[in-house]
C-alpha positions in Angstrom: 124.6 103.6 126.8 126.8 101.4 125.2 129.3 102.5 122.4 127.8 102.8 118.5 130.6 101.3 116.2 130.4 103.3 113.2 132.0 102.7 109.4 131.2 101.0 106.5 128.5 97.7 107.2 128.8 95.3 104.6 125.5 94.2 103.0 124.4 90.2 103.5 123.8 88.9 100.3 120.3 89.9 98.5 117.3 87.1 97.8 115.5 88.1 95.1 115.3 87.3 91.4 117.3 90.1 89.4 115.9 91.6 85.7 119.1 91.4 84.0 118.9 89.6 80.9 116.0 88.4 78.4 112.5 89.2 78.3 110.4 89.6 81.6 109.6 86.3 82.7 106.2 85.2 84.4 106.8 84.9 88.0 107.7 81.5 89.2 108.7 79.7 92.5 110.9 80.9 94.4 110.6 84.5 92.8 109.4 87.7 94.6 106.1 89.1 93.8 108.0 92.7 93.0 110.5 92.8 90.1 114.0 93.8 91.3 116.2 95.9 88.6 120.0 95.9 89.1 120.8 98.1 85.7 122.0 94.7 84.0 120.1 95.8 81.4 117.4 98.4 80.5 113.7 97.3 81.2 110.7 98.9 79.8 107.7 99.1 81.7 105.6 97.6 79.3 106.6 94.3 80.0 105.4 94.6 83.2 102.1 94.0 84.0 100.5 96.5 86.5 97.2 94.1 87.0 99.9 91.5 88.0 98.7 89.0 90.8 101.0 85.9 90.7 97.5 83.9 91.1 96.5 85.1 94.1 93.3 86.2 94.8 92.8 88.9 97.7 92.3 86.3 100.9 95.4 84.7 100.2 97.4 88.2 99.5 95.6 89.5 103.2 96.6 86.4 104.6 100.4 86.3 104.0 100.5 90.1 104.6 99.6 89.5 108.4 102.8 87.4 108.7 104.8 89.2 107.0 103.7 92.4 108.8 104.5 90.2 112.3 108.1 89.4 110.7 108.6 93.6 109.7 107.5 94.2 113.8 110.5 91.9 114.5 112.7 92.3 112.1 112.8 96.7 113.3 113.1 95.7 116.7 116.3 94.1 116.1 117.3 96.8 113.6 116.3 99.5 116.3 118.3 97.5 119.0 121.2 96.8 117.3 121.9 100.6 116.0 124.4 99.8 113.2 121.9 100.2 110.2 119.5 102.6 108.6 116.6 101.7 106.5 115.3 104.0 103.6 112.2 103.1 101.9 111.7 105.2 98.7 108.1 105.4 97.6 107.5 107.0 93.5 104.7 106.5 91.0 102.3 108.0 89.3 99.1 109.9 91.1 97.0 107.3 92.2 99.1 104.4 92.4 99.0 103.9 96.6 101.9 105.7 97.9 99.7 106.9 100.9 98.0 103.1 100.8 101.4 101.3 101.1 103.0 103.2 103.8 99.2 102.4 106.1 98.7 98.8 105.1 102.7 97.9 105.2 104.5 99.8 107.3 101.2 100.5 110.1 102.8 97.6 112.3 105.9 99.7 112.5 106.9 101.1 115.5 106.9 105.0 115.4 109.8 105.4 117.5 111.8 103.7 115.3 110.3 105.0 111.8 109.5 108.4 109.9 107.7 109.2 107.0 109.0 112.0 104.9 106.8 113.4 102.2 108.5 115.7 99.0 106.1 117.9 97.8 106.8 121.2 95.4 110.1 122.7 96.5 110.0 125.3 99.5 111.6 129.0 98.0 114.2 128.2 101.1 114.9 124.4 99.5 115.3 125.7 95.8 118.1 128.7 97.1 119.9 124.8 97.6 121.1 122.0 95.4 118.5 119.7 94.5 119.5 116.2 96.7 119.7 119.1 100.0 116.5 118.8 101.2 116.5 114.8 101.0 120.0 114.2 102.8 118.6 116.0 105.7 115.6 113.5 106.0 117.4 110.4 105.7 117.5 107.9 108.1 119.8 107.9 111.6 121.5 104.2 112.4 118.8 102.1 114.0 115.9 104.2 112.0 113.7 103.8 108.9 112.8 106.5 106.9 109.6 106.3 104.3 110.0 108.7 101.1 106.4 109.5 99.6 108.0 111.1 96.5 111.8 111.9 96.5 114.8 113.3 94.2 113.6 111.3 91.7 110.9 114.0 91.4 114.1 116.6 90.0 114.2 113.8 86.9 110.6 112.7 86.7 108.2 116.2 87.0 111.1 118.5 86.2 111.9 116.6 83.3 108.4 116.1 81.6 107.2 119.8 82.6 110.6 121.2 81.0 111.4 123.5 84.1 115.4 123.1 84.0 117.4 122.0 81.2 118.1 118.6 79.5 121.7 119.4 80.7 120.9 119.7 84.3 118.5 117.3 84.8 119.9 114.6 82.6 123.4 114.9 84.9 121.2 114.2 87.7 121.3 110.6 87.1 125.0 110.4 88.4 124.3 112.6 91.5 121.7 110.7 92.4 123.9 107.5 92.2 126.7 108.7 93.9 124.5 110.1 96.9 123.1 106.5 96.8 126.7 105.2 97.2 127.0 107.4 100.2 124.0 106.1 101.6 124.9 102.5 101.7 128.6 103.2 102.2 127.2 105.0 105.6 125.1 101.5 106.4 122.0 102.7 104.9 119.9 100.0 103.4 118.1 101.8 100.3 114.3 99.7 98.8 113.6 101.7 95.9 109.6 101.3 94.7 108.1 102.1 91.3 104.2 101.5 92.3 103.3 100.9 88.7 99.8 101.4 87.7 97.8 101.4 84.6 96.1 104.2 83.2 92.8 102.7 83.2 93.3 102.0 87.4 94.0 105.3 87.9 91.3 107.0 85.9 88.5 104.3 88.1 90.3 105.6 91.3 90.6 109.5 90.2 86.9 109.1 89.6 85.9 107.0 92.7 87.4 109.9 95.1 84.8 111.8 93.1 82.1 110.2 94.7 83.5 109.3 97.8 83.6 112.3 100.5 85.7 110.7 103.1 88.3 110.9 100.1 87.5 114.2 98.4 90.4 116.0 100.3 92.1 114.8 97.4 91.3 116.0 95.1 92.8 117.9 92.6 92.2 119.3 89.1 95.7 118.7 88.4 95.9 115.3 88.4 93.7 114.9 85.3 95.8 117.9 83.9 99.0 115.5 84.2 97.1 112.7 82.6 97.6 114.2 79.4 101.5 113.4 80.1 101.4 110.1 80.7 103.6 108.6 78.1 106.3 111.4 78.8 106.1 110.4 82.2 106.8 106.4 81.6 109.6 107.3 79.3 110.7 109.4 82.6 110.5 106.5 84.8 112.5 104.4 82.8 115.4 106.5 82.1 115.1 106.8 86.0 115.1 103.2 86.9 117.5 101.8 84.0 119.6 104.8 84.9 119.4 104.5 88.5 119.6 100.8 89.8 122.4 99.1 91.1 123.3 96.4 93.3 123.6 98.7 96.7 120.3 101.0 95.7 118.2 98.6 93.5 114.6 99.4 91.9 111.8 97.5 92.6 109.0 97.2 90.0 105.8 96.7 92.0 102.4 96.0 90.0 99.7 97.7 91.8 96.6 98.1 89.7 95.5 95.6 92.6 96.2 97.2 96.3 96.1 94.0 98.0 98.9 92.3 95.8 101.0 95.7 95.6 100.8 96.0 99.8 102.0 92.3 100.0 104.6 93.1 97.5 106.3 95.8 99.0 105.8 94.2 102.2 107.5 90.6 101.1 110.8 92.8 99.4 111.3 94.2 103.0 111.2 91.5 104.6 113.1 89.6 102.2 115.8 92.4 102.3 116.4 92.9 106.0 116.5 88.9 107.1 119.5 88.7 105.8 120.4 91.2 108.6 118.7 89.0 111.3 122.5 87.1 112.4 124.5 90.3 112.7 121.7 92.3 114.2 121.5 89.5 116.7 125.1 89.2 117.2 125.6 92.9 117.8 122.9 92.3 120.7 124.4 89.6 122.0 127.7 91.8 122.4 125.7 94.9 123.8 124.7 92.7 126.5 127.9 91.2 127.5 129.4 94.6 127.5 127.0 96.0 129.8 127.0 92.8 132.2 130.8 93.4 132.2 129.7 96.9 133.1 127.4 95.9 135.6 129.7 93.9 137.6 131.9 96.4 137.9 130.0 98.5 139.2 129.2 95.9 142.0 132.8 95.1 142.5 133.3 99.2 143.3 130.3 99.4 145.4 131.7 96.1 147.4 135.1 98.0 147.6 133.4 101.1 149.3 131.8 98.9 151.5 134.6 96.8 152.7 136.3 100.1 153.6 133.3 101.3 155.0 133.3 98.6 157.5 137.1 98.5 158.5 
């Protein structure tokens, strides 16, 4: 196998449109169809409009996801070939808002050699003897790898926060751990997509009520998630004390309408795409020298077998 460099992989530059100063702006050409937040300033989430659709309607939306699902098949190859970068997709929002959806519709074309999907549920008695980020460092994503979160740390500022079950101390200090774990990760050559999938309350009392009557769907459900309806403002303060709190240039926040699950699949799906072409070159380039390595290699292995021949023979 040929030699893995490893060390710090400096990031190509970014191509979206950052939030950083004004009011939100309706989106325009040239502009993603998720919001990117970089912590230039703090947003509120009700400037964002969860029944978003950038006037598409759903043919159009299906349409451009197929191509962008072809360029996600490519674009992992080369990230999988390569072996100098990790992927991690972070997946949050409210119950409801597609989490499960998203990683089917976008990431299905993925290959599952190359990707694993890590779900953070209510911490194990073994996970809680630890410190909070323990159990999502060991899940994160090997060189070459992508890595889906459903759910993540963001859960010990989010639930943990709204339900009261630690401290404001301790889970308000959280905010810096979490950055500086982040830090690691793309210090380590770890591209990090950070999702809010943000829903409306409305949507998601229509869908909490549709798995009611559907029975392929009623596996889900629970009693709870009505229960946590009742926190729902408490929760969207929580979410953006997260996000202004927790974007940055190397780990940004994406703010992905997704009271429609055709315009929040292509979305997500465009922001990946958008953020790994820039990797396309070096990716290519680092394959390029794999193979002359391992020609060198190969001939060299002719020229000894030649050698043992030759004396062979006299």
């Amino acid at each position: 196998m040929a030699a893995i460099k490893v060390g710090v992989v400096s990031s190509p530059s970014w191509a979206f449109i950052d939030v950083e100063t004004g009011p939100v702006q309706p989106r325009g050409q040239g502009m993603s169809y998720a919001h990117r937040v970089t912590g230039g300033r703090a947003i509120r989430l009700q400037d964002f409009d969860p029944d978003e659709d950038a006037g598409l309607n759903r043919e159009q939306a299906e349409a451009k996801l197929v191509k962008l699902g072809q360029e996600i098949v490519e674009l992992q190859e080369l990230l999988y070939a390569a072996g100098e970068t990790a992927v991690l997709i972070v997946l949050q929002g409210m119950d409801t808002s597609g989490k499960d959806g998203t990683i089917r519709h976008v990431m299905g074309s993925m290959n599952p050699l190359g990707c694993d999907v890590a779900a953070f549920k209510v911490p194990t008695e073994s996970e809680l003897a630890h410190d909070f980020l323990w159990r999502v460092h060991a899940r994160t994503p090997g060189r070459g790898r992508i890595t889906i979160f459903n759910r993540s740390r963001y859960e010990d500022v989010l639930v943990v926060r709204v339900h009261g079950l630690v401290p404001r101390d301790v889970w308000s200090a959280r905010y810096d751990q979490i950055n500086h774990f982040e830090r690691l990760l793309a210090d380590s050559g770890t591209l990090v997509l950070k999702f809010f999938l943000h829903i409306s309350k409305s949507e998601q009392k229509e869908r909490l009520l549709e798995r009611e009557q559907e029975t392929t769907k009623a596996w889900k459900l629970s009693v709870g998630d009505w229960q946590e309806r009742r926190y729902w403002s408490a929760y969207m303060r929580a979410y953006e004390d997260a996000i202004n709190n927790c974007s940055t240039s190397h780990a940004p926040w994406f703010v992905v309408p997704a009271d429609k699950k055709w315009f929040r699949n292509l979305a997500v799906a465009e922001t990946i795409v958008e953020a790994l072409k820039p990797w396309k070159r070096p990716w290519r380039a680092r394959l390029e020298e794999i193979g002359r390595e391992e020609r060198t290699r190969i001939e060299e292995m002719r020229k000894n077998e030649r050698r043992k021949s030759e004396r062979k023979g006299a």
